[in-house]
PAPA-861527 format. One record per residue (C-alpha): residue number from 0; residue in one letter; chain; x, y, z. Coordinates in Angstrom, 3 decimals. Layout:
BEGIN
(node NUM a A (X Y Z))
...
***
This chain:
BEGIN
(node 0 x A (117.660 99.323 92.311))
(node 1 x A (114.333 98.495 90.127))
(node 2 x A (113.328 101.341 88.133))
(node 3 x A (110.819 101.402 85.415))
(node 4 x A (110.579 104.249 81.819))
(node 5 x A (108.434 107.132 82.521))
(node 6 x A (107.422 109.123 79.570))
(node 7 x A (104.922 111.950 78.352))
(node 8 x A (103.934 109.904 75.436))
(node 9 x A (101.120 107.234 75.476))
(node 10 x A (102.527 104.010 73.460))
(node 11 x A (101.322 100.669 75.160))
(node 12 x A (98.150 101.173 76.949))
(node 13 x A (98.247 97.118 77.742))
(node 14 x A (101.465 97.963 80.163))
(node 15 x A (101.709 101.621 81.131))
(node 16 x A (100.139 102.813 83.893))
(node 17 x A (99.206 106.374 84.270))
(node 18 x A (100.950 108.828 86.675))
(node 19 x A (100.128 112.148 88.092))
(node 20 x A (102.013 114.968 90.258))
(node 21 x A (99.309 113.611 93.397))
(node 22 x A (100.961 110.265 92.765))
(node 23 x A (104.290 111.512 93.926))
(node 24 x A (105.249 111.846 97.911))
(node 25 x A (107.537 114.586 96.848))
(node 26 x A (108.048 116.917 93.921))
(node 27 x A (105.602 117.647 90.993))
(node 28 x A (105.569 116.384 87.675))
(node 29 x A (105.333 118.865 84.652))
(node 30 x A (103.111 117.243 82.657))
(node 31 x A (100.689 114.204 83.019))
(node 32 x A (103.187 111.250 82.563))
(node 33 x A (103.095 107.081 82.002))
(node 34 x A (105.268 104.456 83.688))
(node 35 x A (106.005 101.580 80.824))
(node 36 x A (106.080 98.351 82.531))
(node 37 x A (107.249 96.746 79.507))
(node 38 x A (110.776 99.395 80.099))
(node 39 x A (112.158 96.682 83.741))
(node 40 x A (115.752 97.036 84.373))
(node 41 x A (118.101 97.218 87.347))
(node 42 x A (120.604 99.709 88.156))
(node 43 x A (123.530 99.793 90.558))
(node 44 x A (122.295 102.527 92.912))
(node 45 x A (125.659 104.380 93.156))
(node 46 x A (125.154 105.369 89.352))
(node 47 x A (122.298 107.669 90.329))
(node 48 x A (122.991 111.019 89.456))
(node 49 x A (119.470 112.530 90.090))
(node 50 x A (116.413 111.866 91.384))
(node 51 x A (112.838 113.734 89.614))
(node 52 x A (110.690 112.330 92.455))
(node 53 x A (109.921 109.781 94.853))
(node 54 x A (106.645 107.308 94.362))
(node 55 x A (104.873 105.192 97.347))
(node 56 x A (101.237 104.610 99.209))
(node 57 x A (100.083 107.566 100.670))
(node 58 x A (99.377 107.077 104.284))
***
């Protein structure tokens, strides 16, 4: 599995991109929040405990 840093905090404007709670298919985000692309790793899927929401295109 990809996944990317999300944070509250604003650091590197050149690689974050911003996200909101309408951003997410399902659940809310507390606060407005920032994926850091410069934060790309990989993850064995089976060592996810918890999931805070789910991205994607709107249809």
């Amino acid at each position: 599995m990809i996944v990317l840093k999300i944070t509250g905090s604003s650091h590197f404007k050149e690689f974050q991109v911003e996200l909101e709670g309408k951003d997410l298919l399902r659940r809310k985000l507390r606060k407005k929040s920032f994926i850091d692309c410069s934060s790309i790793f990989t993850v064995e899927k089976s060592l996810v405990i918890k999931s805070i929401g789910e991205g994607g295109l709107k249809r």
